[in-house]
C-alpha positions in Angstrom: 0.0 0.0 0.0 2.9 2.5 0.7 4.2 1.7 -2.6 1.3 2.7 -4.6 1.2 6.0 -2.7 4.5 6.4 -3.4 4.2 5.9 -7.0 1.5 8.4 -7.2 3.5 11.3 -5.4 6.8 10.9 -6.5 6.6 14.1 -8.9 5.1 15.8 -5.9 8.0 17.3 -4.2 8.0 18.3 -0.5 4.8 17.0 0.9 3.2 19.2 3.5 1.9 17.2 6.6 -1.5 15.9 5.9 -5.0 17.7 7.4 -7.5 15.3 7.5 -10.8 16.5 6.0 -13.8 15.9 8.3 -16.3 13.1 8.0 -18.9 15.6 7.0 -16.8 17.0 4.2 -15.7 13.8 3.1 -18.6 12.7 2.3 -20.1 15.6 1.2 -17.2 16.4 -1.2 -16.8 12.9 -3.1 -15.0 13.6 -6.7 -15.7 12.1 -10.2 -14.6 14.3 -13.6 -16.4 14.7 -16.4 -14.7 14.4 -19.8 -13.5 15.6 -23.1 -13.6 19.4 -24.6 -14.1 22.7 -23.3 -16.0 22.0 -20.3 -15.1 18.1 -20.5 -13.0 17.5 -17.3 -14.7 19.6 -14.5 -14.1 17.8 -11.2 -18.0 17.2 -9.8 -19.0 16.0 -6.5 -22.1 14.9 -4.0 -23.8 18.1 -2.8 -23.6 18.9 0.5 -26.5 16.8 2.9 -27.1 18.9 5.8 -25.5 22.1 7.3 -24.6 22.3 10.4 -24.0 25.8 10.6 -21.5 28.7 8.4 -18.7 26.3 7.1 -15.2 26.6 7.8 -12.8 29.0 5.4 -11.6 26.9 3.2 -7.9 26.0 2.4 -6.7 25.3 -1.4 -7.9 21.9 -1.3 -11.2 22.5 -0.1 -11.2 25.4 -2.5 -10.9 22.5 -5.7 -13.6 21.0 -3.8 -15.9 23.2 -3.5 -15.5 24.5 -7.3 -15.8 21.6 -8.1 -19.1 21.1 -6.1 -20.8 23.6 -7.8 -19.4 22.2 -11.2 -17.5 24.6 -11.6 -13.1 24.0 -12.5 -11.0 23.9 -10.0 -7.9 26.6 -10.0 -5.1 24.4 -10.9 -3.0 25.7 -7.8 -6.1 24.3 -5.3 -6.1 21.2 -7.6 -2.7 20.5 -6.9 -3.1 21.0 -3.3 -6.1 18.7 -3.0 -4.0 16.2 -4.9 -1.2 16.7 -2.0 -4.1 16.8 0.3 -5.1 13.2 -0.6 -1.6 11.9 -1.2 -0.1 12.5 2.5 -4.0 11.7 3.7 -3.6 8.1 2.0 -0.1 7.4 3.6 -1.9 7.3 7.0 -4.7 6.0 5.8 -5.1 3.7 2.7 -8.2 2.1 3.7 -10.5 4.8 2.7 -11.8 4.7 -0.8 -13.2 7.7 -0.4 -10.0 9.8 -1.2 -9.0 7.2 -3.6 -12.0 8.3 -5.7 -11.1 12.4 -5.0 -7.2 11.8 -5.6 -7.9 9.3 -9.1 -10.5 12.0 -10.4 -8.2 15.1 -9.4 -5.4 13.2 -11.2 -7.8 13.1 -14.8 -8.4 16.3 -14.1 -4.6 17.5 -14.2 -4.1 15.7 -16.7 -6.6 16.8 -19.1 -5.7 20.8 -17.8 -2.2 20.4 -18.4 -1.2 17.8 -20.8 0.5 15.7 -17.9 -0.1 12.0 -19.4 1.6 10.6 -16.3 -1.2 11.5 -14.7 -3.7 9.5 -16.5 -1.9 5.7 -15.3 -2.0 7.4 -11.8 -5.5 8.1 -11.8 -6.5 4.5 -12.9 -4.3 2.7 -10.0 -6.3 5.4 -7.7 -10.2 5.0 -9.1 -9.0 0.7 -9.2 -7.8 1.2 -5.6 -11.0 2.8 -4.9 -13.0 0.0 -6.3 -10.9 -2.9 -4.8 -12.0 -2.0 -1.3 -15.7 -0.5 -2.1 -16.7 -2.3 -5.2 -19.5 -0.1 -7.7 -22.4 -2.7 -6.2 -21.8 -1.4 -2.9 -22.3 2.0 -4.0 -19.0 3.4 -5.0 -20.1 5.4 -7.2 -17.9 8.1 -6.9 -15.0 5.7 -8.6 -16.8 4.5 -11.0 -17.8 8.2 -12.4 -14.5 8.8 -11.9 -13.6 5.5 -14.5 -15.9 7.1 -16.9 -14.3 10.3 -17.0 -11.1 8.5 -17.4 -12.2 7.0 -20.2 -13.4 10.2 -21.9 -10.1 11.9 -21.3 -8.5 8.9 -23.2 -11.2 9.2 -26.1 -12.1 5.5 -24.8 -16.0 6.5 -25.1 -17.5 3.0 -25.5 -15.5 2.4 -22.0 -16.8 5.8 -20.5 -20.2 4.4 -21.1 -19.9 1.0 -19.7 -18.7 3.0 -16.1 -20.8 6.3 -16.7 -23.6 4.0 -17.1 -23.2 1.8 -14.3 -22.9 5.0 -12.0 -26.4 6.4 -13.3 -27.8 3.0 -12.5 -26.3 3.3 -8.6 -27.4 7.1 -7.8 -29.8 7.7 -11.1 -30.6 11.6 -8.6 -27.2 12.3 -8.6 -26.9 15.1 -11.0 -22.9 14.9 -11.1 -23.4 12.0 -13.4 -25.0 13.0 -16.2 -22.6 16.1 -17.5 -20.0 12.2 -18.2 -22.0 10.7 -19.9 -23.2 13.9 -22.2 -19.5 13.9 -23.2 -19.4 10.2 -23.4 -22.7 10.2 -25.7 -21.3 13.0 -28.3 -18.2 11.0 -28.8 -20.5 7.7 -29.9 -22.2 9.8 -31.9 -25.5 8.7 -30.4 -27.4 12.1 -30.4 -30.6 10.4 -28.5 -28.8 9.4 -26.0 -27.4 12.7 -24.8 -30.7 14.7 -25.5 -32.1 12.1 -22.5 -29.5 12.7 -20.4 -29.5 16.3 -20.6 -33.7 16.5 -20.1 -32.4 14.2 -17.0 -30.0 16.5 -16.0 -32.3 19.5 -16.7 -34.7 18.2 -14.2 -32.2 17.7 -11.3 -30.6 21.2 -11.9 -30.4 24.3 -13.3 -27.3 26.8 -13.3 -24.3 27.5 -15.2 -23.2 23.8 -15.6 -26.2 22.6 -17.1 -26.2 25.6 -19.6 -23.3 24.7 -20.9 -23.7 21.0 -21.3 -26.8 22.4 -23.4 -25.0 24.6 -25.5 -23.3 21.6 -26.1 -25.6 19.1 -27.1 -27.5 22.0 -29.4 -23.8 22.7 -31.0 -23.6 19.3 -31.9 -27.2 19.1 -33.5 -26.3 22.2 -35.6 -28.7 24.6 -33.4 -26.5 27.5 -33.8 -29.1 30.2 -31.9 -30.1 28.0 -29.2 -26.6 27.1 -28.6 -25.4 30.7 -28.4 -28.3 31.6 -26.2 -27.8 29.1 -23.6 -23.6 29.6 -23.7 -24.1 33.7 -23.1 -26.5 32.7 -20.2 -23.7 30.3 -18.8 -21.4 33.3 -19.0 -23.8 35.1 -17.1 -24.1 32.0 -14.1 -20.4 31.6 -13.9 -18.7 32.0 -10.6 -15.5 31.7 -10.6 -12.7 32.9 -13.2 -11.6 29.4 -14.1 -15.8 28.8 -14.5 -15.8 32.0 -16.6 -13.1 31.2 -18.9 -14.5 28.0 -19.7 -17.9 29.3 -20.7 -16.1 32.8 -22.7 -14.3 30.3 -24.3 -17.6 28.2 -25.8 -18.9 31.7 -26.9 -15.8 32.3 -29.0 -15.6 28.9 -30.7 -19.7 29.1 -32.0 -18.6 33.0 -32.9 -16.1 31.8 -35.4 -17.7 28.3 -36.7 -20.9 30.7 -37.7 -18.1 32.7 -39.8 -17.2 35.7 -37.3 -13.8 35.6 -36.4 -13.9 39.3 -35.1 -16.4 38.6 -32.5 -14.7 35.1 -31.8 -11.4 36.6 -31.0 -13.6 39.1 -28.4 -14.6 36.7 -26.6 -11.5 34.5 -26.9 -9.4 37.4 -25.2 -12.1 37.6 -22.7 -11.5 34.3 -21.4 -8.2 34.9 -21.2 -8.7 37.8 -19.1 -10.4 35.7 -16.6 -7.8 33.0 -16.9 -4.8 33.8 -18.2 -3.1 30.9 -20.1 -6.1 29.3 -20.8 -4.9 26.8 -23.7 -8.4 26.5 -25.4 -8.4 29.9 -25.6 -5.1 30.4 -26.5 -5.5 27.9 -30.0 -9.1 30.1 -30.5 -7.0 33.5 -30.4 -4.8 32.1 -33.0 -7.5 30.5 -35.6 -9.5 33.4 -35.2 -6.0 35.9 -35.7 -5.7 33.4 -38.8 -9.2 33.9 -40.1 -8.4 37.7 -40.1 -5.4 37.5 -41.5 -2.7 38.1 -38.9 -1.1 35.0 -39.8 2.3 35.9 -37.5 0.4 36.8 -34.5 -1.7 33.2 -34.7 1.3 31.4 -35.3 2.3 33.5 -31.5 -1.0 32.2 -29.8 -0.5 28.8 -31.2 2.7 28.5 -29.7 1.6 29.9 -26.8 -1.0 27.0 -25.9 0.9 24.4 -27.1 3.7 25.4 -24.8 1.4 24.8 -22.3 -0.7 22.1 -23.6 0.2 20.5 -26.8 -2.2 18.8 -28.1 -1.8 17.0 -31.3 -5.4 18.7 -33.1 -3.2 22.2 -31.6 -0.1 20.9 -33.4 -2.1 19.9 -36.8 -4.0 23.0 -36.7 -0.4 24.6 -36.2 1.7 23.4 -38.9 -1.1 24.0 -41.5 -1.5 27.4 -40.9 2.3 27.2 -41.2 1.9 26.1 -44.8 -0.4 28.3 -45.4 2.0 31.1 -45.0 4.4 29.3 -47.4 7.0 27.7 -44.3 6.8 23.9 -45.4 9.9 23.3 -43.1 8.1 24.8 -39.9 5.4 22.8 -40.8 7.3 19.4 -41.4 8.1 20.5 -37.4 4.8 20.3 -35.9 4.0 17.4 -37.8 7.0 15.7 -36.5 6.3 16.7 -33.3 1.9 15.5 -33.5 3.4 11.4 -34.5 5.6 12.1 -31.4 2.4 13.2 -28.9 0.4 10.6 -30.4 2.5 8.2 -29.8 3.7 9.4 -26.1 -0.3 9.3 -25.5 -0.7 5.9 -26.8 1.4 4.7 -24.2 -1.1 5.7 -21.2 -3.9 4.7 -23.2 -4.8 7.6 -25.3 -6.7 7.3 -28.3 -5.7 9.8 -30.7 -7.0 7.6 -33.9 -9.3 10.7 -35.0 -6.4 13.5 -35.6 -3.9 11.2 -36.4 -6.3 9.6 -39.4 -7.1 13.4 -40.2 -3.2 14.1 -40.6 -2.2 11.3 -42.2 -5.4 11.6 -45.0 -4.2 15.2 -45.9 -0.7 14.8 -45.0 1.2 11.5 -45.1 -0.8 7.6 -46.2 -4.4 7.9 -47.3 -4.2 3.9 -47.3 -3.2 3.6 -43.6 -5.6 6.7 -43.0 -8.8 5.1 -44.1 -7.6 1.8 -42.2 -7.1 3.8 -38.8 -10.5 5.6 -39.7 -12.2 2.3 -40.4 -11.1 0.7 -36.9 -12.1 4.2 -35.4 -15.4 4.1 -37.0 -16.3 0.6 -35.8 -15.6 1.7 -32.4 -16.8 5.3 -31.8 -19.4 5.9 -34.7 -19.6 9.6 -34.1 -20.0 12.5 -36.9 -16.5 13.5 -36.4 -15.0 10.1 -37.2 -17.7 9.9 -40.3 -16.2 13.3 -42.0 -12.9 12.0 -41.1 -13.2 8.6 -42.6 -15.1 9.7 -45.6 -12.4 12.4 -46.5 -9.5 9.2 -46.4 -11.7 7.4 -48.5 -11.8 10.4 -50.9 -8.0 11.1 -50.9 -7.1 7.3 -51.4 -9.0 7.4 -54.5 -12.7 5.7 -53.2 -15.2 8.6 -53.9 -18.4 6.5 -54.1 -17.8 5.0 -50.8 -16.8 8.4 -49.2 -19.7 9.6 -50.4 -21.6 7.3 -48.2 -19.7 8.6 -45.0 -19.8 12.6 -46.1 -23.4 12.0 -46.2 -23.4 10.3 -42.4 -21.3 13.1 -41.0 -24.3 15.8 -41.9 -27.1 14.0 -41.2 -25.5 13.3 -37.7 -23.6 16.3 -37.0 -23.9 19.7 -36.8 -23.4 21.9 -40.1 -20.4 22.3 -39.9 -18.2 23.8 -42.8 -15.0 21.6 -43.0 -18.0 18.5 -43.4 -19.8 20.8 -46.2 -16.2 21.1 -48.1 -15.2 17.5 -48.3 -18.9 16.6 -48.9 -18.4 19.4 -51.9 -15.3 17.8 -53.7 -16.1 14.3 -52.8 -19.4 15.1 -55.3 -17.0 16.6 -57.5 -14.5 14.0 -57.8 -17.7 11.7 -58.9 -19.2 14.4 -61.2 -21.9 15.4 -59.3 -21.3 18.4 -60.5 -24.6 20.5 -59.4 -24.9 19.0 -55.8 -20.8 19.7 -55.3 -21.5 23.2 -56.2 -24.5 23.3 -53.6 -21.8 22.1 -50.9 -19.0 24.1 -51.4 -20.8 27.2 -51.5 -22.3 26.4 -48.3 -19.2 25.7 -46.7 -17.9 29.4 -47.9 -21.2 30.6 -46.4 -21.0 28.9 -43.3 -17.8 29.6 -42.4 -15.6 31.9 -45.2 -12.4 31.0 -42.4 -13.1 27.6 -41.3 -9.6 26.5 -42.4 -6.4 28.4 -44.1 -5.6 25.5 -46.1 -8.6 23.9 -47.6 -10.8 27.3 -47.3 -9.3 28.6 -50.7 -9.0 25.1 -51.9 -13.1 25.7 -51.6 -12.7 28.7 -53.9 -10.9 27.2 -56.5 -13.2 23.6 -57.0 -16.1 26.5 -57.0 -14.2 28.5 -60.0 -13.7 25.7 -61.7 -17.0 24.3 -61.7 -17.8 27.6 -63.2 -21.8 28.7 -63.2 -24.9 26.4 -63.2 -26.0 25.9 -67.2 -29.2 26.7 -68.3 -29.7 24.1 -70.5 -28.8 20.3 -69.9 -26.3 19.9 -68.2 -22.9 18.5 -70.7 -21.1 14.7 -70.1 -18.1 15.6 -68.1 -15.3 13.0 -66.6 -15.9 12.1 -63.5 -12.0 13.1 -62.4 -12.6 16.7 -61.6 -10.4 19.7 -62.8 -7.1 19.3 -60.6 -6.5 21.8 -58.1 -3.2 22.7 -57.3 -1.0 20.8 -55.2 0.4 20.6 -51.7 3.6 19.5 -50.7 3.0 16.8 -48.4 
């Protein structure tokens, strides 16, 4: 038992000496994380049961606590205290799988905030410790929300919904739950399941947290105003700076997939102002700079948040802007670098299937692309992995079948413009000449920005299909007029 302690703390430094939280508290304060995105990874926990009078003033740790009580995120300084909290707490005491669940979900938690992988095997060992002496049928259910989150972080959604399901099943009241499996849901792809869970969650709560996870699950379905709506009114509900910058942040990203970079970057820089060094916010500065045309001042905020979390979609996203701007060297950089994270990730379980197929279809093997895809599909049948998959079909030469996938991606997914374009010139590598044109234009419409390298590669397939005829419309090949090439 002191070795698995040990192994947990050893990047820890000088531990302080231990306070023991009370019973109350404890029990009261119980962590699991919810996953993925933007507000993907909040640590959440049982609401309080009684009150016995004004609570204490909390320290750091109970500070991560209580944000995260309110489901809100925890100020990384109080997270890492809580996680020292637990650690020195567990050395005296190794029998309670109580602070096994809070230190395993505060360890996802750090390592979804700040790219620290290591963290990831460390919060398994703690949420399996946790299990081991309270199994989930005895109502440890705080572990096994804490598994499911786990599993979101890692992109392991069929996994997240084996453990966020289980949990629901346990405490089917306990709002904390159902923000997981939202998460877990729109990475499956399964769009009915999430809208029950957030009417489920709607009737347990109301507030900030619940806003968001809305704006969410309308983003996804491609309900652009109600999304917007319900983000601004999380904005308005959030608490704390961390909660504020998470929320700012969701504003931003609808601004600039709805094709205003301007306002985007407004709220971007807000969120920053509320947290500063916030890495989603960070990458949004620099793809809405990009979309405005301040190409050396994005390639400044990318760098930026990947020096403090680098994330292989930040590193893709990265090294094509670089190309854009003509540096094919810089470029060859980052995409060094992205095989490097991915493969650092794989070894603690990360699944980066999704970005690395994406790179690999518009960068390096088509063939091994759409094979990665295909796995990926089978697995996690979500829109995302549909675009993706279709679009390595396309580039490796099988238009009809990527058809078949463009097509899944928007009848699942939101509307979103980088699905319009490959839908666009996947119809016009068949020929389909009239309903390519229909797609590409609305990609432009959507979104004139939504990416520096294939945006005016949307330009020129529209030129050259030229204007609809009149009259019937002439036999053409089916191979479209080439477009000009990218070093690869």
């Amino acid at each position: 038992m002191e070795n698995e302690v040990s192994a947990m703390e050893n990047d820890q430094g000088q531990q302080p000496p231990p306070r023991r939280l009370s019973r109350r508290v404890r029990r009261a304060l119980i962590a699991s994380v919810a996953g993925s995105a933007v507000l993907a990874g909040v640590l959440v926990l049982v609401p309080v049961l009684r009150d016995d009078g004004p609570p204490p003033a909390l320290g750091p740790s109970g500070r991560a606590m209580a944000a995260a009580g309110a489901g809100a995120p925890a100020a990384l300084p109080d997270l890492a205290a809580l996680i020292r909290d637990r650690t020195g707490h567990l050395r005296k005491h190794p029998g309670d799988e109580e602070s096994w669940a809070v230190l395993g979900s505060a360890y996802v938690e750090r390592g979804r905030r700040t790219a620290d992988y290591a963290a990831y095997p460390k919060a398994e060992r703690a949420l399996r410790r946790s299990l081991a002496l309270r199994p989930g049928e005895d109502g440890n259910v705080e572990a096994l929300a804490g598994l499911a989150a786990l599993a979101n972080a890692r992109h392991e959604y069929r996994a997240a919904r084996k453990w966020g399901e289980l949990a629901v099943k346990r405490s089917p009241k306990r709002w904390t739950l159902y923000p997981v499996l939202l998460d877990t849901y729109r990475g499956l792809g399964d769009r009915k399941a999430a809208g029950r869970a957030l009417e489920r969650l709607r009737e347990l709560r109301s507030g900030s947290v619940v806003l968001a996870s809305a704006a969410r699950v309308f983003q996804g379905r491609g309900w652009r105003e109600d999304a917007a709506a319900a983000a601004a009114d999380a904005v308005a509900l959030a608490e704390t700076p961390a909660e504020r910058a998470a929320r700012l942040h969701r504003l931003g990203e609808l601004a600039w997939e709805r094709g205003e970079p301007a306002e985007g970057l407004r709220y971007f820089r807000a969120a920053l102002r509320a947290e500063p060094g916030h890495h989603p916010s960070l990458a949004g500065e620099g793809r809405a700079l990009a979309s405005l045309g301040r190409g050396q001042a994005a390639l400044a905020s990318y760098e930026a948040a990947l020096a403090r979390h680098p994330l292989p979609n930040y590193l893709l996203e990265l090294g094509e802007l670089q190309e854009s701007l003509g540096r094919e060297s810089a470029a060859r950089v980052q995409y060094d670098i992205l095989r490097g994270r991915v493969e650092q990730g794989s070894g603690v379980g990360i699944n980066e299937a999704l970005v690395l197929g994406r790179f690999e279809a518009d960068h390096g093997d088509a063939d091994a692309a759409v094979r990665r895809l295909t796995a990926e599909y089978k697995r996690h049948p979500g829109h995302e992995v549909a675009d993706a998959l279709g679009w390595a079909l396309h580039r490796a030469g099988d238009h009809e079948k990527a058809a078949g996938y463009a097509k899944k991606a928007l009848d699942k997914g939101p509307r979103s413009a980088l699905f319009l374009y490959h839908r666009g010139e996947i119809e016009r590598s068949l020929g389909r000449d009239g309903s390519a044109r229909r797609h590409l234009t609305a990609a432009l419409r959507v979104n004139p920005y939504f990416s520096p390298l294939h945006a005016p590669l949307a330009r020129l397939a529209l030129e050259a299909l030229g204007e609809p005829s009149s009259g019937p419309a002439p036999e053409r090949p089916t191979t479209p007029t080439p477009l000009p090439a990218r070093e690869t």
